[in-house]
DRENTI-140563 format. One record per residue (C-alpha): residue number from 1; y, z, x; residue in one letter. Coordinates in Angstrom, 3 decimals, always signed. Each point is the difference from the previous one (the first is absolute). Example, Ala and Ser with C-alpha at 12.3 -4.5 7.8 and 13.67 -1.06 7.14 Angstrom:
+-----+----------+----------+----------+-----+
:   n :        Y :        Z :        X : res :
+-----+----------+----------+----------+-----+
:   1 :   -4.500 :   +7.800 :  +12.300 :   a :
:   2 :   +3.440 :   -0.660 :   +1.370 :   s :
+-----+----------+----------+----------+-----+
***
This chain:
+-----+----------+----------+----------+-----+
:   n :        Y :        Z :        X : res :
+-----+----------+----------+----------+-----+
:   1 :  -32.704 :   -0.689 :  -36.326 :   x :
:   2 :   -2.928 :   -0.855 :   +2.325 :   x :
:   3 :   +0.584 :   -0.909 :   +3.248 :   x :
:   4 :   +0.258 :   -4.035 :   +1.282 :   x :
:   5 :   -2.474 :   -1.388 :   +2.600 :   x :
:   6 :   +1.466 :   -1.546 :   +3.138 :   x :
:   7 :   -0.652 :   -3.528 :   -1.843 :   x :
:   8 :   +1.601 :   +1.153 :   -3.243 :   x :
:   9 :   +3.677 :   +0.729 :   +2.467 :   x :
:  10 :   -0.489 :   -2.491 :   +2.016 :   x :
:  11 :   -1.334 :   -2.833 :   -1.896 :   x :
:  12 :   +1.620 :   +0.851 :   -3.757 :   x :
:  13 :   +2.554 :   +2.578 :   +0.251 :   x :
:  14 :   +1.839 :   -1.270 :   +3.043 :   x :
:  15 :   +0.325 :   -2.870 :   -1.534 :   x :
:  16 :   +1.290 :   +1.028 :   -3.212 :   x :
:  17 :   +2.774 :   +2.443 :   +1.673 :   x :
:  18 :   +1.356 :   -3.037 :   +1.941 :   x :
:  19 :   -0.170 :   -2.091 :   -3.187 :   x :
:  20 :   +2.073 :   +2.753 :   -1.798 :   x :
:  21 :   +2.615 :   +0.600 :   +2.758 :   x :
:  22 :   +0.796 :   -3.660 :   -0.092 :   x :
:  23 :   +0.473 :   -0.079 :   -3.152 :   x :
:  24 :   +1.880 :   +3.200 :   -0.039 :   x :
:  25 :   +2.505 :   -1.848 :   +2.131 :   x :
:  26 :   +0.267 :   -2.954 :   -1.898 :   x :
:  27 :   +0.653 :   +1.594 :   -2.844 :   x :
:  28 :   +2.109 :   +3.452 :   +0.652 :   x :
:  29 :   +0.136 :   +1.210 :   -3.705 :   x :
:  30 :   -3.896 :   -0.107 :   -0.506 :   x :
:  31 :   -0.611 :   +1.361 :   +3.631 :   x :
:  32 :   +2.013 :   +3.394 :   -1.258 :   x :
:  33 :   -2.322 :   +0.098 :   -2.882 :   x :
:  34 :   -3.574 :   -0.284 :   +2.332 :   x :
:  35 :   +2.677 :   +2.947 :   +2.107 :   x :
:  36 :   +1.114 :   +1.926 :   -2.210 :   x :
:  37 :   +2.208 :   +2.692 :   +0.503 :   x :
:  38 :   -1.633 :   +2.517 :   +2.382 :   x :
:  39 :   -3.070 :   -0.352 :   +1.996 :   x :
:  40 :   -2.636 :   +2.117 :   -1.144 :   x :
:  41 :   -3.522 :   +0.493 :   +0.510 :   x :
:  42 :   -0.359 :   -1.792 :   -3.980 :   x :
:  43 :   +2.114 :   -2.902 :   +0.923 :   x :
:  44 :   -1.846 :   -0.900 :   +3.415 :   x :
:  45 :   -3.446 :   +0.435 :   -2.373 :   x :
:  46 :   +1.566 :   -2.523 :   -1.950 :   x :
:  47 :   +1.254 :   -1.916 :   +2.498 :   x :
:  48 :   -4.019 :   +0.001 :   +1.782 :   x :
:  49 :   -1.145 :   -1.249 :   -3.644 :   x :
:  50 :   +2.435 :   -2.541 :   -0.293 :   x :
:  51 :   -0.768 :   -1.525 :   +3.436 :   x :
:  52 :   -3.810 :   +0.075 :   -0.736 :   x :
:  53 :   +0.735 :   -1.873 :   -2.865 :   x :
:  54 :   +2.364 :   -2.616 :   +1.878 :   x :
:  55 :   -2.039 :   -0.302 :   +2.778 :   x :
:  56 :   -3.180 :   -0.972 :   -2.454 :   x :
:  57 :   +2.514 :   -3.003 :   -1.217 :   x :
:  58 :   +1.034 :   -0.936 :   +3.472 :   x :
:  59 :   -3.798 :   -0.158 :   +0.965 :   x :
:  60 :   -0.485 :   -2.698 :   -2.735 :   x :
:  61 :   +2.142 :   -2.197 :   +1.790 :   x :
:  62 :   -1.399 :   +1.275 :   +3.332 :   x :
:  63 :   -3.578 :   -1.074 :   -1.239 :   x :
:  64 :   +1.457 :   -3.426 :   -0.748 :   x :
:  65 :   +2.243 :   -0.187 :   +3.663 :   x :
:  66 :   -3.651 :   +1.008 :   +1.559 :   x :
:  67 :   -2.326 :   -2.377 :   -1.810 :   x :
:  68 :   +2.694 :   -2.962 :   +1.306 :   x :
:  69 :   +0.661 :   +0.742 :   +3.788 :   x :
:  70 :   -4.005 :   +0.794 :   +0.646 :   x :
:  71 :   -0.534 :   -3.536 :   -2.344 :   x :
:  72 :   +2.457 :   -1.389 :   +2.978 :   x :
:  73 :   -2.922 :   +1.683 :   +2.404 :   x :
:  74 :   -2.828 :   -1.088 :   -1.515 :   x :
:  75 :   -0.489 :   +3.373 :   -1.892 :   x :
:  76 :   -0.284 :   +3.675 :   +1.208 :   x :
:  77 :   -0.885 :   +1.021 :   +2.985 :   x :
:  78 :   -3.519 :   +1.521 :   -1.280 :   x :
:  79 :   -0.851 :   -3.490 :   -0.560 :   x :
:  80 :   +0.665 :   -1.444 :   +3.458 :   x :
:  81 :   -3.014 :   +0.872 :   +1.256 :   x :
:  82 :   -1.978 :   -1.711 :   -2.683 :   x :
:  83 :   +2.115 :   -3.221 :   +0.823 :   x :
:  84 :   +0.078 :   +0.208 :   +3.473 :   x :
:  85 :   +3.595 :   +0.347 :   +0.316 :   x :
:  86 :   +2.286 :   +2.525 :   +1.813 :   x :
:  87 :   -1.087 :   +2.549 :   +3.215 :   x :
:  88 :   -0.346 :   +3.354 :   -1.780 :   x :
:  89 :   -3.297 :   +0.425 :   +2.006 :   x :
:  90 :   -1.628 :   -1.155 :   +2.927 :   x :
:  91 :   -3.041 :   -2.603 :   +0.016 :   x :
:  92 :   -2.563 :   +3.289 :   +0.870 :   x :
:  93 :   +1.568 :   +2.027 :   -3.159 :   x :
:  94 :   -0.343 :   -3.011 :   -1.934 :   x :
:  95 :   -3.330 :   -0.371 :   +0.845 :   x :
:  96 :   -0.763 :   +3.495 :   -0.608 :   x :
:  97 :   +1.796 :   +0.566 :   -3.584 :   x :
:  98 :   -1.807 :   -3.087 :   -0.951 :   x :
:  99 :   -3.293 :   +1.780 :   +0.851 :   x :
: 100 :   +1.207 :   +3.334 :   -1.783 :   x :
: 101 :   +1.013 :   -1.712 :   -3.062 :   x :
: 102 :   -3.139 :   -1.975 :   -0.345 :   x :
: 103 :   -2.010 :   +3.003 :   -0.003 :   x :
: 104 :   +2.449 :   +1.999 :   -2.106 :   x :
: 105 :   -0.454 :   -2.696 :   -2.711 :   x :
: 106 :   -3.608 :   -0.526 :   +0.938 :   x :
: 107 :   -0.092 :   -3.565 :   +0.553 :   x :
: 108 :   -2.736 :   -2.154 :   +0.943 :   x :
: 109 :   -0.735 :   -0.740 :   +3.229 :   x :
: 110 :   +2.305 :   -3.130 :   +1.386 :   x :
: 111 :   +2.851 :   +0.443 :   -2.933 :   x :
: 112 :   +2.959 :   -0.049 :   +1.406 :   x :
: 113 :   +2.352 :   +2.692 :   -1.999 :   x :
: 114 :   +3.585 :   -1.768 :   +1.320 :   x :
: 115 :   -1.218 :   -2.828 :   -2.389 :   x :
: 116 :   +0.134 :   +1.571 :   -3.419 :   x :
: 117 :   +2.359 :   -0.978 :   -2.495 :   x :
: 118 :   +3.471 :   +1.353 :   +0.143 :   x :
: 119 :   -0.754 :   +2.556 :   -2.626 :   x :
: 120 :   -3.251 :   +0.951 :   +1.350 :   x :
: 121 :   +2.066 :   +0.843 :   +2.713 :   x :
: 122 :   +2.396 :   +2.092 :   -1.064 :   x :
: 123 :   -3.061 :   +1.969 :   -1.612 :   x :
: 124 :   -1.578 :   +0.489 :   +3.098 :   x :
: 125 :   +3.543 :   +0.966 :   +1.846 :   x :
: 126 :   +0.368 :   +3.107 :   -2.895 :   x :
: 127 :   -3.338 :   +0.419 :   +0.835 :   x :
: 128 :   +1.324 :   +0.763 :   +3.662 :   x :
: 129 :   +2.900 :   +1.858 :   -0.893 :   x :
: 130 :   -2.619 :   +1.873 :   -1.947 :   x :
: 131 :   -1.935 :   +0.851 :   +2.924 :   x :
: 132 :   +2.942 :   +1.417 :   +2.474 :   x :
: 133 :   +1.385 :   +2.416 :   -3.210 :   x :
: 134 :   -2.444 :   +2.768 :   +0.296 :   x :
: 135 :   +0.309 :   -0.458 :   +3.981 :   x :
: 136 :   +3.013 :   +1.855 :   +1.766 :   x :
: 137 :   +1.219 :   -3.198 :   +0.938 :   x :
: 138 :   +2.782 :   -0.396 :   -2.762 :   x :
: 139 :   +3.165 :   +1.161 :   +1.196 :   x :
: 140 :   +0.813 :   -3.306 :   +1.775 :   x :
: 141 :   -1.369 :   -2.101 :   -2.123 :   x :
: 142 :   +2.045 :   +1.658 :   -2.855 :   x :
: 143 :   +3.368 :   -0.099 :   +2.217 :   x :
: 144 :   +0.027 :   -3.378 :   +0.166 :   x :
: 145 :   -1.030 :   -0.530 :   -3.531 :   x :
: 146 :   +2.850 :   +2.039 :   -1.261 :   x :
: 147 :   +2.380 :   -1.536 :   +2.967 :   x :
: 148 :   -1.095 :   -3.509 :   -2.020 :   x :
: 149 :   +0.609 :   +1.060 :   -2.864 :   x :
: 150 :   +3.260 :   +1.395 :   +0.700 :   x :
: 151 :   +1.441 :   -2.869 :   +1.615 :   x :
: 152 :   -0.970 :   -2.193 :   -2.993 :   x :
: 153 :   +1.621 :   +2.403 :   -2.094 :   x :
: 154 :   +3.320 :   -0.258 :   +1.856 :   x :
: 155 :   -0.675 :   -4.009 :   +0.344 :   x :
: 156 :   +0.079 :   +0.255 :   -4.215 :   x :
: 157 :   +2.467 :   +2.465 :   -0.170 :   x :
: 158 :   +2.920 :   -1.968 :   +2.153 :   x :
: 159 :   -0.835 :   -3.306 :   -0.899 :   x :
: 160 :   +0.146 :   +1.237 :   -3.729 :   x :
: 161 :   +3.372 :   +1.662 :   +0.488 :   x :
: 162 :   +1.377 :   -3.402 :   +1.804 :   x :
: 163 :   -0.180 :   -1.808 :   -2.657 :   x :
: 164 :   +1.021 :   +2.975 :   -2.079 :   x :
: 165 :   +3.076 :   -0.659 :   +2.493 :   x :
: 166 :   +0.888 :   -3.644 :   -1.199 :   x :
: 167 :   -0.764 :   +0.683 :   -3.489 :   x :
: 168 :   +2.504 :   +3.170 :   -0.764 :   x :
: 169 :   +2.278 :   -0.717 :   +3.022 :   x :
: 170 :   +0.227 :   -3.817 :   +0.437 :   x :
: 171 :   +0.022 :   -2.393 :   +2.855 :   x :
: 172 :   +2.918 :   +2.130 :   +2.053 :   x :
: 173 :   -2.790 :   +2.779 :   +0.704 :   x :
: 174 :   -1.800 :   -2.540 :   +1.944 :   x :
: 175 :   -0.099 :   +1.983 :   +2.871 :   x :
: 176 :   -1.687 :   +2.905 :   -1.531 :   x :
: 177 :   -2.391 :   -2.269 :   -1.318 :   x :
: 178 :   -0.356 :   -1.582 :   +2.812 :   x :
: 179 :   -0.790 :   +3.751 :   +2.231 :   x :
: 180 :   -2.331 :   +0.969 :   -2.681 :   x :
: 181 :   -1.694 :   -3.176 :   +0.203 :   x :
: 182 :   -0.599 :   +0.738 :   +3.987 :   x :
: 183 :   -0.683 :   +3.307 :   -0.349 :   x :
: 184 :   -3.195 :   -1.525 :   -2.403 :   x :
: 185 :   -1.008 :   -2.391 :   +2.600 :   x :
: 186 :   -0.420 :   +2.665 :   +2.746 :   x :
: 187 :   -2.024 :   +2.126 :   -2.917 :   x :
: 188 :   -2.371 :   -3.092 :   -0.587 :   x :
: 189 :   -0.242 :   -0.409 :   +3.890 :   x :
: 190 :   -0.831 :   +3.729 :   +0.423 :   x :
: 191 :   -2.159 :   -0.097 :   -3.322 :   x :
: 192 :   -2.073 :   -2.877 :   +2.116 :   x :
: 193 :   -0.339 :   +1.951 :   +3.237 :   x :
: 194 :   -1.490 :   +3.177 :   -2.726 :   x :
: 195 :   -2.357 :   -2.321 :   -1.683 :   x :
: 196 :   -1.436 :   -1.200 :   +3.349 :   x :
: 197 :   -0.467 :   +3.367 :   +1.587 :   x :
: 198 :   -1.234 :   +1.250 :   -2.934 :   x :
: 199 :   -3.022 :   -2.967 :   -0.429 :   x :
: 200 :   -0.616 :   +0.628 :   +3.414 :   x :
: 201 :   -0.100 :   +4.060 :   -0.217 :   x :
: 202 :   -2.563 :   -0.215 :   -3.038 :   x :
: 203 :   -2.480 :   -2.243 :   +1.893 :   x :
: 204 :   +0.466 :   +1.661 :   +3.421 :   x :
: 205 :   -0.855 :   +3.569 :   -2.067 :   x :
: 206 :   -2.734 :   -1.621 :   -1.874 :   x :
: 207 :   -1.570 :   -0.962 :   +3.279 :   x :
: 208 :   +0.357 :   +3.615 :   +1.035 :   x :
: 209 :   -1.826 :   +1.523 :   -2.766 :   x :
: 210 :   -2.738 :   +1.891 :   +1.144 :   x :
: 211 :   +1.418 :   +0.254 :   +3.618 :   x :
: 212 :   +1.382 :   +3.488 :   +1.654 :   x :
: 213 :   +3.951 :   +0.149 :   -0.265 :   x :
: 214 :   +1.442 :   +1.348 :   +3.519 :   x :
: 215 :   -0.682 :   +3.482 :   +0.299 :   x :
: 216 :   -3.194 :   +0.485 :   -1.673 :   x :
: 217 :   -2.771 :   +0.242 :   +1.784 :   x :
: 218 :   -3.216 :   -3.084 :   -0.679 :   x :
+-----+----------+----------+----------+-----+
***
């Protein structure tokens, strides 16, 4: 089996293993089947594969609980800076990734690159993300990415299994519900905090492409 990158735990598996336990408790006869008898190195491969697969179903929902709250925002944080909105950099870095972007996309002289089309946009923000990979610059960027993703994995996951809840225990397990339904609120408020470090991280980086990290000499 090959091994899972940190956004493949964090962002899928995680996920999927909290999706599983839940259910596991809910339902106590097919949670000793996912068991089994013994723990073995076999069942906790199976166990791995049946979490990747969960988590991928969680995300679905995840993609849909994302795509509302930033729609509540005014969309992602990668787009903020296009709109104007938010304070994920100051007026001189603005200033200064709108000059590196124009001449990344070779513009004419005078176009103004925070004024393309949404999906221009988004081009030109891969484009960035593009532009740190080869750069050893990742490893924060990719924490918070897989921090994201994890929290709106576990967002999914518990708001999934609170209305699992309701449906196979009734209205008396309100209370679980209701505890699963907080614990998905402080997910979504921690996925938030992860999606704005992590539009801030990529443009800070791509501003530092090209520059000496600390320690090595000009």
């Amino acid at each position: 089996m090959r091994q899972f990158d940190f956004y493949e735990f964090t962002g899928v598996i995680a996920p999927g293993a909290v999706a599983l336990f839940g259910i596991a408790i809910l339902f106590p006869e097919l949670g000793k089947r996912l068991q089994g008898q013994d723990f073995t190195v076999g069942s906790l491969g199976l166990f791995l594969v049946l979490a990747y697969v969960a988590g991928h179903l969680v995300q679905a929902l995840g993609n849909a609980l994302e795509w509302a709250w930033w729609k509540v925002w005014g969309g992602w944080p990668t787009e903020w800076l296009r709109m104007g909105k938010g304070n994920l950099l100051s007026d001189p870095q603005r200033e200064q990734l709108r000059s590196r972007v124009a001449t990344l996309l070779a513009l004419p002289v005078g176009e103004d690159p925070f004024e393309l089309h949404k999906k221009s946009w988004m081009a030109v923000v891969r484009q960035i993300d593009a532009a740190v990979q080869p750069a050893e610059r990742r490893k924060r960027i990719e924490t918070f990415n897989g921090n994201y993703g994890l929290n709106r994995g576990i967002a999914a996951s518990l708001s999934a299994l609170a209305i699992l809840t309701l449906v196979s225990r009734g209205c008396e397990a309100w209370l679980p519900a209701l505890l699963l339904v907080i614990g998905g609120c402080v997910a979504v408020y921690r996925m938030d905090r992860f999606g704005r470090h992590y539009g801030r991280e990529l443009f800070v980086q791509f501003l530092s492409v090209g520059e000496p990290q600390r320690g090595q000499s000009r």
